[in-house]
KOLTOR-281296 format. One record per residue: x, z, y of N, C-alpha, C, O, CB in turn. Coordinates in nm, 2 decimals. Glycine has a CB too. Layout:
# residues N
X:Z:Y:X:Z:Y:X:Z:Y:X:Z:Y:X:Z:Y
...
This chain:
# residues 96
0.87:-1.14:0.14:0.84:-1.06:0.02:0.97:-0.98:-0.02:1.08:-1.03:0.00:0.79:-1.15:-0.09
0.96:-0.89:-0.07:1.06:-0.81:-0.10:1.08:-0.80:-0.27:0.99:-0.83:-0.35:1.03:-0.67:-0.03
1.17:-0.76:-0.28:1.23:-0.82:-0.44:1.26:-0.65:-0.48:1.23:-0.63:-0.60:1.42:-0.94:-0.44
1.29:-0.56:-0.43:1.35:-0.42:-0.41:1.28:-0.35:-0.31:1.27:-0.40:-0.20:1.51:-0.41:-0.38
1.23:-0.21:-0.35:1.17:-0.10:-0.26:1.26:0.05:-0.27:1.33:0.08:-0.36:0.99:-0.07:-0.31
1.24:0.10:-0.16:1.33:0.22:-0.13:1.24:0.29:-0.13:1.13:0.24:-0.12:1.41:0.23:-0.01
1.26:0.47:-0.16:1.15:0.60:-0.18:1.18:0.60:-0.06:1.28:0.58:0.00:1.17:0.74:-0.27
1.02:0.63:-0.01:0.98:0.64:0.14:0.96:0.52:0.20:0.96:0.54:0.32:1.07:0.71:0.21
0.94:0.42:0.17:0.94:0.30:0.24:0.83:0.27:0.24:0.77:0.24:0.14:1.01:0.20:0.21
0.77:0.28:0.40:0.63:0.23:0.42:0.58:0.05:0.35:0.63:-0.03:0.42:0.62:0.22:0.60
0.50:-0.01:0.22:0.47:-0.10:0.20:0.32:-0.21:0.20:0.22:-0.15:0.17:0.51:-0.09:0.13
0.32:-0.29:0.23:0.21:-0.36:0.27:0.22:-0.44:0.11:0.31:-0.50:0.07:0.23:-0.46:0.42
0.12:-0.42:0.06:0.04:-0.46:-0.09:0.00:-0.63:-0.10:0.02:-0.67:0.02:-0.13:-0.35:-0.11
-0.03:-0.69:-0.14:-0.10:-0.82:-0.11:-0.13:-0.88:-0.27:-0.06:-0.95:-0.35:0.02:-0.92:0.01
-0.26:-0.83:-0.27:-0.29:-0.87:-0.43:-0.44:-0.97:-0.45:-0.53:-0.95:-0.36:-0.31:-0.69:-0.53
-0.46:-1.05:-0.53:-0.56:-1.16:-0.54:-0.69:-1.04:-0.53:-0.67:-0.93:-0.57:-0.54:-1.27:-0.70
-0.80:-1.07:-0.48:-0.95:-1.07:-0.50:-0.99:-1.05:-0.63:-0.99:-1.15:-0.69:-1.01:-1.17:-0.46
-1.04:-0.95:-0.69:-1.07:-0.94:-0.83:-1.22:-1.01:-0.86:-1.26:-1.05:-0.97:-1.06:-0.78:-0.88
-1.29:-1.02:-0.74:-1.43:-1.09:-0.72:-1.36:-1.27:-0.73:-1.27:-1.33:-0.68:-1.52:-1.03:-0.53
-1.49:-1.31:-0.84:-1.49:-1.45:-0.89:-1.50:-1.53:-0.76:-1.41:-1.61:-0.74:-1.61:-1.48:-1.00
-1.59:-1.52:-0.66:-1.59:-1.65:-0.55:-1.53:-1.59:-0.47:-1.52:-1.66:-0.37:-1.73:-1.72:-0.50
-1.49:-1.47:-0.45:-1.38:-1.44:-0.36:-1.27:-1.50:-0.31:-1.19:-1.46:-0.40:-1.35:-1.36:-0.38
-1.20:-1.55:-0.24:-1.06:-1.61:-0.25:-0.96:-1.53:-0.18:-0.84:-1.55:-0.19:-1.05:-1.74:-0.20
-1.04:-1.42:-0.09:-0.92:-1.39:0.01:-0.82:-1.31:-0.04:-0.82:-1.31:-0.16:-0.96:-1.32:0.15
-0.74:-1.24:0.00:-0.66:-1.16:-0.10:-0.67:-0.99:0.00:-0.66:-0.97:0.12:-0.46:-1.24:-0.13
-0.70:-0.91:-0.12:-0.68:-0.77:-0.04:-0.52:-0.70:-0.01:-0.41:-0.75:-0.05:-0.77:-0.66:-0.15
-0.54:-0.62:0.05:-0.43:-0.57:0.15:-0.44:-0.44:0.16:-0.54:-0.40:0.21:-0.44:-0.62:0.28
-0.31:-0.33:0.10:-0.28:-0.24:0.09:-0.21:-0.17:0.10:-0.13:-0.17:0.01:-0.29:-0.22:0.05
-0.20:-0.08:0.22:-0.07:-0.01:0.24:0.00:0.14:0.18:-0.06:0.23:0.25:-0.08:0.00:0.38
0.07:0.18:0.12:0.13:0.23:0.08:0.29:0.29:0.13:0.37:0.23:0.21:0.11:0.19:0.01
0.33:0.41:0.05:0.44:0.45:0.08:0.55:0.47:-0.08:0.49:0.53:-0.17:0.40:0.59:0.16
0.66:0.44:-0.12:0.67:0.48:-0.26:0.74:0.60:-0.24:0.80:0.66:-0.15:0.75:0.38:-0.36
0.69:0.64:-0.37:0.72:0.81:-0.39:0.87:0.79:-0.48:0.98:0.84:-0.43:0.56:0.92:-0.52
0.87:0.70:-0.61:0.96:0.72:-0.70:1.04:0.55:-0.74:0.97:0.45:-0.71:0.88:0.80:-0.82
1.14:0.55:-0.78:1.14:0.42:-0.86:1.22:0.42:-1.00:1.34:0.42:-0.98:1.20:0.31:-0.77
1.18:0.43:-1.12:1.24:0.35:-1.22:1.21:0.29:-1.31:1.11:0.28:-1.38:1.29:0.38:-1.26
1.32:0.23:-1.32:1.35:0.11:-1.41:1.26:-0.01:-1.37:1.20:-0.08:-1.45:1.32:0.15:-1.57
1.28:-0.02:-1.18:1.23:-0.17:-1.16:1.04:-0.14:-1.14:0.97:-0.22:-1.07:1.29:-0.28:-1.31
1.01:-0.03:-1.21:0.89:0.00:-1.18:0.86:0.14:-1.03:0.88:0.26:-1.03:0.83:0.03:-1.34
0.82:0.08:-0.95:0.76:0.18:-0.83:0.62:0.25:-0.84:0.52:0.18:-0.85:0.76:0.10:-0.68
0.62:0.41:-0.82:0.54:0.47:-0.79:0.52:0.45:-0.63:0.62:0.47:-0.56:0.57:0.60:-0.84
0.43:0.41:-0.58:0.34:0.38:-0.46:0.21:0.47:-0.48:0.13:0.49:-0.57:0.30:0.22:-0.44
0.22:0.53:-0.32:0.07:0.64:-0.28:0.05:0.53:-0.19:0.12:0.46:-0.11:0.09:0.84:-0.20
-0.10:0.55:-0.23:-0.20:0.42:-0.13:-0.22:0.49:-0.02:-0.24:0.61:-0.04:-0.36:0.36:-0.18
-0.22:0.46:0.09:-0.26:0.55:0.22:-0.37:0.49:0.26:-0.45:0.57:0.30:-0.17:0.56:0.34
-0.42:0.32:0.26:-0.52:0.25:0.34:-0.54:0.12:0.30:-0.51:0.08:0.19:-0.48:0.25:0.48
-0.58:0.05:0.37:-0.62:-0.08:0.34:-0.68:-0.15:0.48:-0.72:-0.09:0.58:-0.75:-0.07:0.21
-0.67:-0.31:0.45:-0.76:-0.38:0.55:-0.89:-0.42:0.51:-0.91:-0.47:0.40:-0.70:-0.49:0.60
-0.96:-0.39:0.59:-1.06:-0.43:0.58:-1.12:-0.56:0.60:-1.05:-0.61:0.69:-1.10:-0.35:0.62
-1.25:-0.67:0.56:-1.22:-0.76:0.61:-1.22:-0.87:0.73:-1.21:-0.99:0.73:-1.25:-0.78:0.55
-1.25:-0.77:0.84:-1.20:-0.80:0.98:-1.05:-0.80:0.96:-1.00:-0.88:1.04:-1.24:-0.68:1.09
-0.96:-0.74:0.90:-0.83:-0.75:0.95:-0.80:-0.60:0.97:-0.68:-0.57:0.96:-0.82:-0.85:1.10
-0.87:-0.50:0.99:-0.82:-0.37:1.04:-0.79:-0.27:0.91:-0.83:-0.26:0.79:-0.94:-0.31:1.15
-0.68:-0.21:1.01:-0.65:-0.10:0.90:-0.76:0.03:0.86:-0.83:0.09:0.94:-0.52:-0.03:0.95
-0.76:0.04:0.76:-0.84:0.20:0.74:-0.78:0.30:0.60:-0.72:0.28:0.49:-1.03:0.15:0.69
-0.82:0.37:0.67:-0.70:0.52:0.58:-0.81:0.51:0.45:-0.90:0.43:0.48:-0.69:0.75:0.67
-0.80:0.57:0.31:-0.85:0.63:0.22:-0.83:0.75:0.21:-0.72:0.81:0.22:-0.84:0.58:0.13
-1.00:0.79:0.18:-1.01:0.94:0.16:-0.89:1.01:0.09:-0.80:0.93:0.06:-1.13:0.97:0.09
-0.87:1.15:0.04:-0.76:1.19:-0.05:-0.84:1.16:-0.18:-0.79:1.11:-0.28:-0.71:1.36:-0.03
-0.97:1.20:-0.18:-1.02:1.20:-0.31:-1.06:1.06:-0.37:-1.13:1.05:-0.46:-1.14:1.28:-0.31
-0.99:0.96:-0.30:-0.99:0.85:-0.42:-0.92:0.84:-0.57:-0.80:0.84:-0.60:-0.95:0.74:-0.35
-1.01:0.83:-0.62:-0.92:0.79:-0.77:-0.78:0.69:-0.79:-0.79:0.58:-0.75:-1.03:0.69:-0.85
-0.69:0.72:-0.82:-0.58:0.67:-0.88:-0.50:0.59:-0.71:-0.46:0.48:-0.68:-0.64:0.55:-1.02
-0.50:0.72:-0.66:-0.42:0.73:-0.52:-0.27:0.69:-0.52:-0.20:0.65:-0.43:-0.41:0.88:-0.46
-0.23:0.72:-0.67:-0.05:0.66:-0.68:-0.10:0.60:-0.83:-0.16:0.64:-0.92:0.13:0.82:-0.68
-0.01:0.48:-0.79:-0.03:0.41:-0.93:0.12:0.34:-0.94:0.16:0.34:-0.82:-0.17:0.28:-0.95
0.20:0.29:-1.02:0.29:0.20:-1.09:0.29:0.06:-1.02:0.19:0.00:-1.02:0.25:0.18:-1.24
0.37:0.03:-0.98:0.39:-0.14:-1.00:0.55:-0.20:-1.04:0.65:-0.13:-1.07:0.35:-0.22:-0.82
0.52:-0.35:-1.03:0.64:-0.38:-0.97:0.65:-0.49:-0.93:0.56:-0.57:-0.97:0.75:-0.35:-1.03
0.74:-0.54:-0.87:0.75:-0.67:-0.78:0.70:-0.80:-0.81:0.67:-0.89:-0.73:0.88:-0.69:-0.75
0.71:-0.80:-0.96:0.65:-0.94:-1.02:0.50:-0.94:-1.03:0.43:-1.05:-1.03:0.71:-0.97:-1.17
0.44:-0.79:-1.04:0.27:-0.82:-1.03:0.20:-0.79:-0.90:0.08:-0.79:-0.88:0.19:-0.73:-1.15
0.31:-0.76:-0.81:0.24:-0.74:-0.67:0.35:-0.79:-0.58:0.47:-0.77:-0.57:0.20:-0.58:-0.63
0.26:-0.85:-0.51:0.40:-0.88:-0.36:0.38:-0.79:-0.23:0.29:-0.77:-0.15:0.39:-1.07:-0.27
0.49:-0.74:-0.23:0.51:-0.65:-0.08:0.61:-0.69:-0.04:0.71:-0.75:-0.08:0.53:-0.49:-0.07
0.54:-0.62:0.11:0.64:-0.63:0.23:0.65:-0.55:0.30:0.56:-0.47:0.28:0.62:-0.72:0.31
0.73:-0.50:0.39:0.75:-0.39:0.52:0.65:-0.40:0.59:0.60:-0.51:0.62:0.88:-0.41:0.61
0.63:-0.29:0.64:0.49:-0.27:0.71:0.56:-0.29:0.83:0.67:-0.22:0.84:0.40:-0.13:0.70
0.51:-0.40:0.96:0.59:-0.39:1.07:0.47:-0.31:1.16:0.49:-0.21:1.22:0.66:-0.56:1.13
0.37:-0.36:1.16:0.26:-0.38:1.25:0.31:-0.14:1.32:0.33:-0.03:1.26:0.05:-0.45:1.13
0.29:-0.20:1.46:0.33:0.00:1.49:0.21:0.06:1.50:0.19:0.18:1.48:0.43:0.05:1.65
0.14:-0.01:1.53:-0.04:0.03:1.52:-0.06:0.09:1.36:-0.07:0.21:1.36:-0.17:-0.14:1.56
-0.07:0.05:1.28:-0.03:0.07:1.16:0.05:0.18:1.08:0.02:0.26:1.00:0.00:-0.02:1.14
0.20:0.14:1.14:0.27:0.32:1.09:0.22:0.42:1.15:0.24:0.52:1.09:0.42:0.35:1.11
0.17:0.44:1.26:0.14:0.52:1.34:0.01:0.60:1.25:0.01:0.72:1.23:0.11:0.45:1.48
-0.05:0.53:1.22:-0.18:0.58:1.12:-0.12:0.64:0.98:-0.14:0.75:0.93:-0.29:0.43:1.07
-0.06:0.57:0.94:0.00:0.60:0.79:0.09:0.75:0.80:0.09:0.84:0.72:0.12:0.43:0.73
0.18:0.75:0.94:0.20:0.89:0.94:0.12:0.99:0.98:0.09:1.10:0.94:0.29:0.91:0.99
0.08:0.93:1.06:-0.05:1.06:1.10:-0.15:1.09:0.92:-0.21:1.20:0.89:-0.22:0.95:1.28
-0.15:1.01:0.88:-0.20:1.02:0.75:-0.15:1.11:0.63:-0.23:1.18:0.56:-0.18:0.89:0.71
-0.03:1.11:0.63:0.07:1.15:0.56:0.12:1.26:0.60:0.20:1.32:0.53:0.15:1.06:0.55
0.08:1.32:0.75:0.09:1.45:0.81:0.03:1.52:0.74:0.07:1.60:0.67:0.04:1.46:0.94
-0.11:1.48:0.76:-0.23:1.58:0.73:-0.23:1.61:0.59:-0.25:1.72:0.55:-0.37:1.52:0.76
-0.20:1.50:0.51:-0.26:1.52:0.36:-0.18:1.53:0.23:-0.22:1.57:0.12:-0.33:1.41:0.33
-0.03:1.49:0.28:0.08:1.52:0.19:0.18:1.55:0.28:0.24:1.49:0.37:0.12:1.42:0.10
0.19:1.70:0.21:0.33:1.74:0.25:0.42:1.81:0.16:0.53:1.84:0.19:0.32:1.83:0.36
């Protein structure tokens, strides 16, 4: 888990199930755009789905960069290369 994020740093999201009998936890990958004061702007690029696989989000999703910070979300470095490989090809097309 990471304590500190860098602008540009590909991140893997890992936040509880907002569904009541749900337990598993969703999974979100992102890039951060900005950071201050301990709070990070993160653009969502994708998500796992609940097989395990990655999948991009449209551009036109609602609230594509939002705020966090380390104490209400845990991230980590995106290692998986199957994975960055998408997120730039992602990030090709749709922000430049």
């Amino acid at each position: 888990m990471l304590n500190k994020l860098a602008v540009n740093q590909y991140v893997k999201m890992v936040k509880p199930n907002d569904t009541k009998n749900d337990k598993r936890m969703e999974v979100e990958y992102g890039v951060v755009l900005n950071e201050h004061d301990n709070k990070y702007d993160v653009m969502s690029v994708g998500f796992e789905n609940k097989n395990g696989v990655f999948l991009e989000y449209s551009t036109n999703v609602e609230n594509l960069v939002q705020t966090y910070t380390t104490q209400e979300t845990a991230f980590d470095e995106v290692k998986e290369n199957e994975v960055r490989r998408k997120m730039d090809r992602w990030l090709e097309r749709n922000y430049k």
